[in-house]
Residue, then its C-alpha position, 0 to 999 in steps of 0.5 A: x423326513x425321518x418321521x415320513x420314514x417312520x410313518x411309512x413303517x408304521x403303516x406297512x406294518x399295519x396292512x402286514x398285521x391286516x392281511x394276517x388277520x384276514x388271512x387267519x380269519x379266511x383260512x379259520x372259514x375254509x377250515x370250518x366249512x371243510x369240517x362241515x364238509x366233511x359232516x356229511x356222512x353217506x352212513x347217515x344218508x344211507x339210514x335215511x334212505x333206508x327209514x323212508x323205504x322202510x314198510x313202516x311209510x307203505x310206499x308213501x303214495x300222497x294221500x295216504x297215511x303212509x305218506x302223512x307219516x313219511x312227511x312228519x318224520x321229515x318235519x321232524x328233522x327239519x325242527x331238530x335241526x332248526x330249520x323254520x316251518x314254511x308250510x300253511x299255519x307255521x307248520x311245515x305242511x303245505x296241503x293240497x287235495x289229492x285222490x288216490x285208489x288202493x290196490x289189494x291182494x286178488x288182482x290177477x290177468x289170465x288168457x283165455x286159450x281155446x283148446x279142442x272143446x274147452x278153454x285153457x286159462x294162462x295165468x301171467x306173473x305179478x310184476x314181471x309180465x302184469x302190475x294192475x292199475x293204480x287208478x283201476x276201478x275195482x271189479x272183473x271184466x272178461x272181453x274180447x281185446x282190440x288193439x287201438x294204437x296210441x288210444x288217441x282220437x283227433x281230428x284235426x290231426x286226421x288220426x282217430x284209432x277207434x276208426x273202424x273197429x268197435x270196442x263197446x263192452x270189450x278190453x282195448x291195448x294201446x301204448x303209451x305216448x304217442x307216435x311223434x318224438x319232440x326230439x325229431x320234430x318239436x312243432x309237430x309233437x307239440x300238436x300231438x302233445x295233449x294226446x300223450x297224457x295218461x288221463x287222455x287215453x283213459x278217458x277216451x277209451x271209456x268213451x268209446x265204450x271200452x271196459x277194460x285196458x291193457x296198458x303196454x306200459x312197463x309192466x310198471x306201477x303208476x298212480x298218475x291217472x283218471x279214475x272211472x269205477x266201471x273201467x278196469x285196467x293192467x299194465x302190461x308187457x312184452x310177453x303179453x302184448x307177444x301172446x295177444x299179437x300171436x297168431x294175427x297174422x301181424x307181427x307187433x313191431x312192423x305194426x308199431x312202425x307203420x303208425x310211426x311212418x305214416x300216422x295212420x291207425x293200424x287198429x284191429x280186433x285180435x279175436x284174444x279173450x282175456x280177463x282183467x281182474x283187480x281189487x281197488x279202493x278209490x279215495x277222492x277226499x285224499x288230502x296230500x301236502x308238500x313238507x317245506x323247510x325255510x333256512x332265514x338268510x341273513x343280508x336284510x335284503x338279500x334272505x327276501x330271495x330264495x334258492x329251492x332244493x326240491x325232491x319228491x318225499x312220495x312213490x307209489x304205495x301199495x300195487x299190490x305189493x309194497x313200492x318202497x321207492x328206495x331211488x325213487x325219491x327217498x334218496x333225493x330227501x335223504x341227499x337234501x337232509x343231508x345239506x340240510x343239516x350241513x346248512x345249519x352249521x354255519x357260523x350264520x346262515x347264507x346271506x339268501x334264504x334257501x327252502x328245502x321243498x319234499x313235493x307231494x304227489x309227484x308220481x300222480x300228475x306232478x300235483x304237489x309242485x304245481x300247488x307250491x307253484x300257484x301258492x308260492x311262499x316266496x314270489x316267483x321273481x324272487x326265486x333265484x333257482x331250483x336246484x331239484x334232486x329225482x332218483x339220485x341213489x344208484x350209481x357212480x354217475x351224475x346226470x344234471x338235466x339242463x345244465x346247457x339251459x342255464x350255463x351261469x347256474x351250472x358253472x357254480x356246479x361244474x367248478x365245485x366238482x372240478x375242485x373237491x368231487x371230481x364225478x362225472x357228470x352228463x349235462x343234458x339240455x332239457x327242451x321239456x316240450x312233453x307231458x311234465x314227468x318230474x317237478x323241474x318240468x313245471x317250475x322250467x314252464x315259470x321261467x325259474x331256472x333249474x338243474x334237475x340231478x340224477x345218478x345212474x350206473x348201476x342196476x336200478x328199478x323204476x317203479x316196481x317192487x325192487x326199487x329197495x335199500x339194497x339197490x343204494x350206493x351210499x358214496x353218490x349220496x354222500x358226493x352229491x349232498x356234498x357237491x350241493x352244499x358247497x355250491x349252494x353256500x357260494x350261490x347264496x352269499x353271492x351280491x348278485x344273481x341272475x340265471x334267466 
C-alpha cells in the first residue's frame, strides 16, 4: 500500500511536470506568434503601397514594361523572404498573352454648337467630364450622336436599340450595363447577362456601322474592352450626356427609366455633333504574367492543399495621364506582403501550403486569374480557399464579400477580429450572376470558396487619376494584414478543412 501511495505520487507529479511544459511551450508559441503579430507594420505597408503607385511602374497596366517591373520587384521580395517560386520554369511568373493599347497626350472631346452663321466648339475637361478609351483606336471622328440605350441587339429578347435609327458613319451614346438587375430578378438578368460586357457593345455598334462612341461610364479609365482600329471611343459623364440630351425635347432620366420599365428601346438621333479625337497605340503581342509565391507547408500530406491569397498587382497605366492605382490594387499586394513576410517567421511553416497569387490583367477582363484557373499549380480540389484582397486602402471599415456564402470560412475571420482587431466588418452574400469585375468571381464559378475583402470609409477614387498614396489610411492595412495572418495560421494547421 505504502509504495501504491508512493507511485500515485510520483505519477501526479509527473503530469504536474507535463502540463508546465506544455503550458510553457504553449505559452513561449503564443508569445512568438504575437511577436510576429506585432511585426507587421502599417509604416512598412504603407512604403509598399507608396513604391507600387509610385510613376516608376507608369500604372502597371499588364502587358507593359510598367507592369514587368512592378512584378520583379514583388518577386523580388518574395526571395528575400524565402518564399518558393510558383510561376513556370522555377520562376515566380506565370505568363499569359495579353493585348494592351496606349494612350497619349492629344486626346480631346469638343461639341459642336451652332451659333448664327458659324460653330462654337465646347471643349470638355480631362477626367472630370471626359477620360478617352483605353482600347480606342487612334485617329479622329466628327459625326452626328445617336442615342442607342444599352447598345444591345437581341432578338430573342424582342430588344434591338439600333431598331429604327441609323447610325452608319455617325458616334453613338449608350450606357453601361443593362437594363435589368440580378438583385430584383436573377432569372431574367441571366438572359440579359451576355449583352452587359463591355466587349459586346462595342462590337455591335461597329457592326451597325458606328465610328465612334461616347460611353457614359464614369467618366472613368477602363482597359477591359475590344479593340478595332477604325472605331474611336471616350468615356464620359454627366455633364456631357446633359449637353447631348439638351434641347431634344427628352429629358435623360425619364428616357432611361422607360427602357428600365418596359424594355423597349427609346433610341433617337440628338442632331449634336461632336468630335471624338484620341491618340492610341495597340499591342496585341502583350505578354502579362501573374507573380505566384508558394510557402512549403510542413504535414507530409497536408502541404499537397493549398490556401491562396490572391490581389491584383495591376491598374490602368497611362489614359492619358498616369493611374497610379495607389487603392486599386497595390494595397492589396502590400496587405499580402505583409502576411507574407509575417509567414515566414514561424518556427516552421503551417502544416498547408499557402500561395501568394498578384493576378495579372485584371482590370482587362479578369485575364490573369482565369489563366491561373486553367493552369492551376495545384489542383483545383485541392485548393481549400481563396482568400482575395481588392481596394483595401481606404477607410476605417471592412467589407468581406461572401462572407454569408461560406459561413464555416468566415468564422475563422469573424473570431479572430472578435478576439485581437475588433473592425467592423459588413459580410455581404456575393450571388456573382454579372460580368466577373474581380478575381473572386471566377475562382466562386470553380466551386472554390472565397471571401473577397475590401475597405471603405473614406473618400477614394476608382479608376482615375486620384487613385494616389495620399488617399491610404496606413491603420486598415496594418489590421487587415494582421486580421489575415492569424486567420490563415490557424486555417492552415487545422487537421481537417472543408468550406464547399
Amino acid at each position: 500500500m505504502k509504495y501504491k501511495r508512493f507511485f500515485t505520487y510520483f505519477l501526479a507529479i509527473g503530469y504536474l511536470l507535463i502540463a508546465i511544459s506544455l503550458f510553457a511551450q504553449n505559452q513561449s508559441s503564443d508569445e512568438k506568434l504575437l511577436e510576429i503579430l506585432h511585426s507587421i507594420s502599417s509604416h512598412d505597408l504603407y512604403e509598399y503601397v507608396a513604391e507600387l503607385s509610385s510613376d516608376y511602374y507608369e500604372g502597371r497596366l499588364t502587358g507593359t514594361e510598367g507592369y514587368d517591373l512592378a512584378a520583379e520587384w514583388v518577386a523580388t521580395k518574395f526571395h528575400e523572404w524565402g518564399i518558393k517560386p510558383g510561376g513556370d520554369d522555377s520562376t515566380f511568373f506565370q505568363e499569359f498573352p495579353i493585348p494592351y493599347a496606349l494612350v497619349f497626350p492629344g486626346c480631346e472631346l469638343h461639341l459642336h454648337i451652332p451659333y448664327k452663321n458659324s460653330i462654337i466648339k465646347k471643349y470638355y475637361r480631362y477626367e472630370d467630364e471626359f477620360i478617352p478609351g483605353s482600347t480606342s483606336g487612334s485617329g479622329e471622328v466628327t459625326a452626328e450622336v445617336v442615342y442607342v440605350g444599352y447598345g444591345v441587339t437581341a432578338s430573342e429578347l424582342n430588344y434591338d436599340d439600333y431598331k429604327g435609327v441609323d447610325v452608319k458613319g455617325k458616334i453613338v451614346m449608350m450606357e453601361r450595363e443593362v437594363p435589368v438587375s440580378p438583385d430584383k430578378d436573377a432569372e431574367l438578368f441571366k438572359k440579359w447577362r451576355p449583352y452587359s460586357f463591355h466587349q459586346y457593345k462595342l462590337e455591335n455598334a461597329v457592326k451597325h456601322g458606328a465610328k465612334g462612341m461616347l460611353y457614359n461610364y464614369g467618366p472613368i479609365g477602363n482597359p477591359n474592352n475590344a479593340y478595332d482600329a477604325s472605331f474611336i471611343y471616350s468615356h464620359v459623364g454627366d455633364s456631357v450626356v446633359a449637353d447631348i440630351f439638351a434641347g431634344t425635347g427628352r429629358k435623360y432620366h425619364d428616357v432611361l427609366n422607360k427602357i428600365k420599365e418596359n424594355l423597349r428601346s427609346q433610341s433617337f438621333n440628338t442632331n449634336k455633333v461632336v468630335t471624338i479625337k484620341n491618340v492610341t497605340e495597340h499591342h496585341p503581342e502583350g505578354i502579362g504574367s501573374n507573380v505566384i509565391g508558394i510557402l512549403e507547408g510542413s504535414d507530409p500530406e497536408l502541404k499537397n492543399e493549398v490556401i491562396i491569397l490572391g490581389g491584383h498587382l495591376d491598374h490602368l497605366g497611362r489614359c492619358y495621364e498616369i493611374m497610379p492605382g495607389a487603392n486599386d490594387n497595390a494595397s492589396a499586394v502590400a496587405v499580402m506582403l505583409g502576411v507574407a513576410e509575417a509567414l515566414t517567421k514561424l518556427s516552421e511553416p503551417p502544416k498547408r501550403s499557402i500561395m501568394f497569387n498578384c493576378f495579372g490583367a485584371e482590370e482587362q477582363a479578369v485575364v490573369g486569374s482565369q489563366f491561373y484557373l486553367d493552369h492551376p499549380k495545384f489542383p483545383l480540389e485541392k485548393t481549400v480557399c481563396l482568400i482575395n484582397m481588392d481596394g483595401v486602402g481606404c477607410g476605417d471599415k471592412l467589407t468581406a464579400l461572401a462572407a454569408k456564402n461560406f459561413p464555416a470560412l468566415w468564422e475563422f475571420f469573424k473570431s479572430t477580429n472578435d478576439k485581437f482587431i475588433h473592425r467592423f466588418i459588413k459580410t455581404p452574400y456575393f450571388s456573382n450572376l454579372a460580368r466577373p469585375r474581380l478575381d473572386a468571381a471566377l475562382f466562386m464559378w470553380e466551386d472554390i470558396p472565397t471571401i473577397s475583402f475590401s475597405a471603405y470609409g473614406s473618400k477614394s477614387y476608382y479608376h482615375t487619376p486620384k487613385d494616389d498614396i495620399s488617399t491610404i489610411t496606413p491603420e486598415i492595412l496594418e489590421d487587415l494584414a494582421q486580421l489575415v495572418f492569424l486567420a490563415v495560421v490557424e486555417m492552415a494547421d487545422r487537421d481537417s478543412l472543408n468550406f464547399r
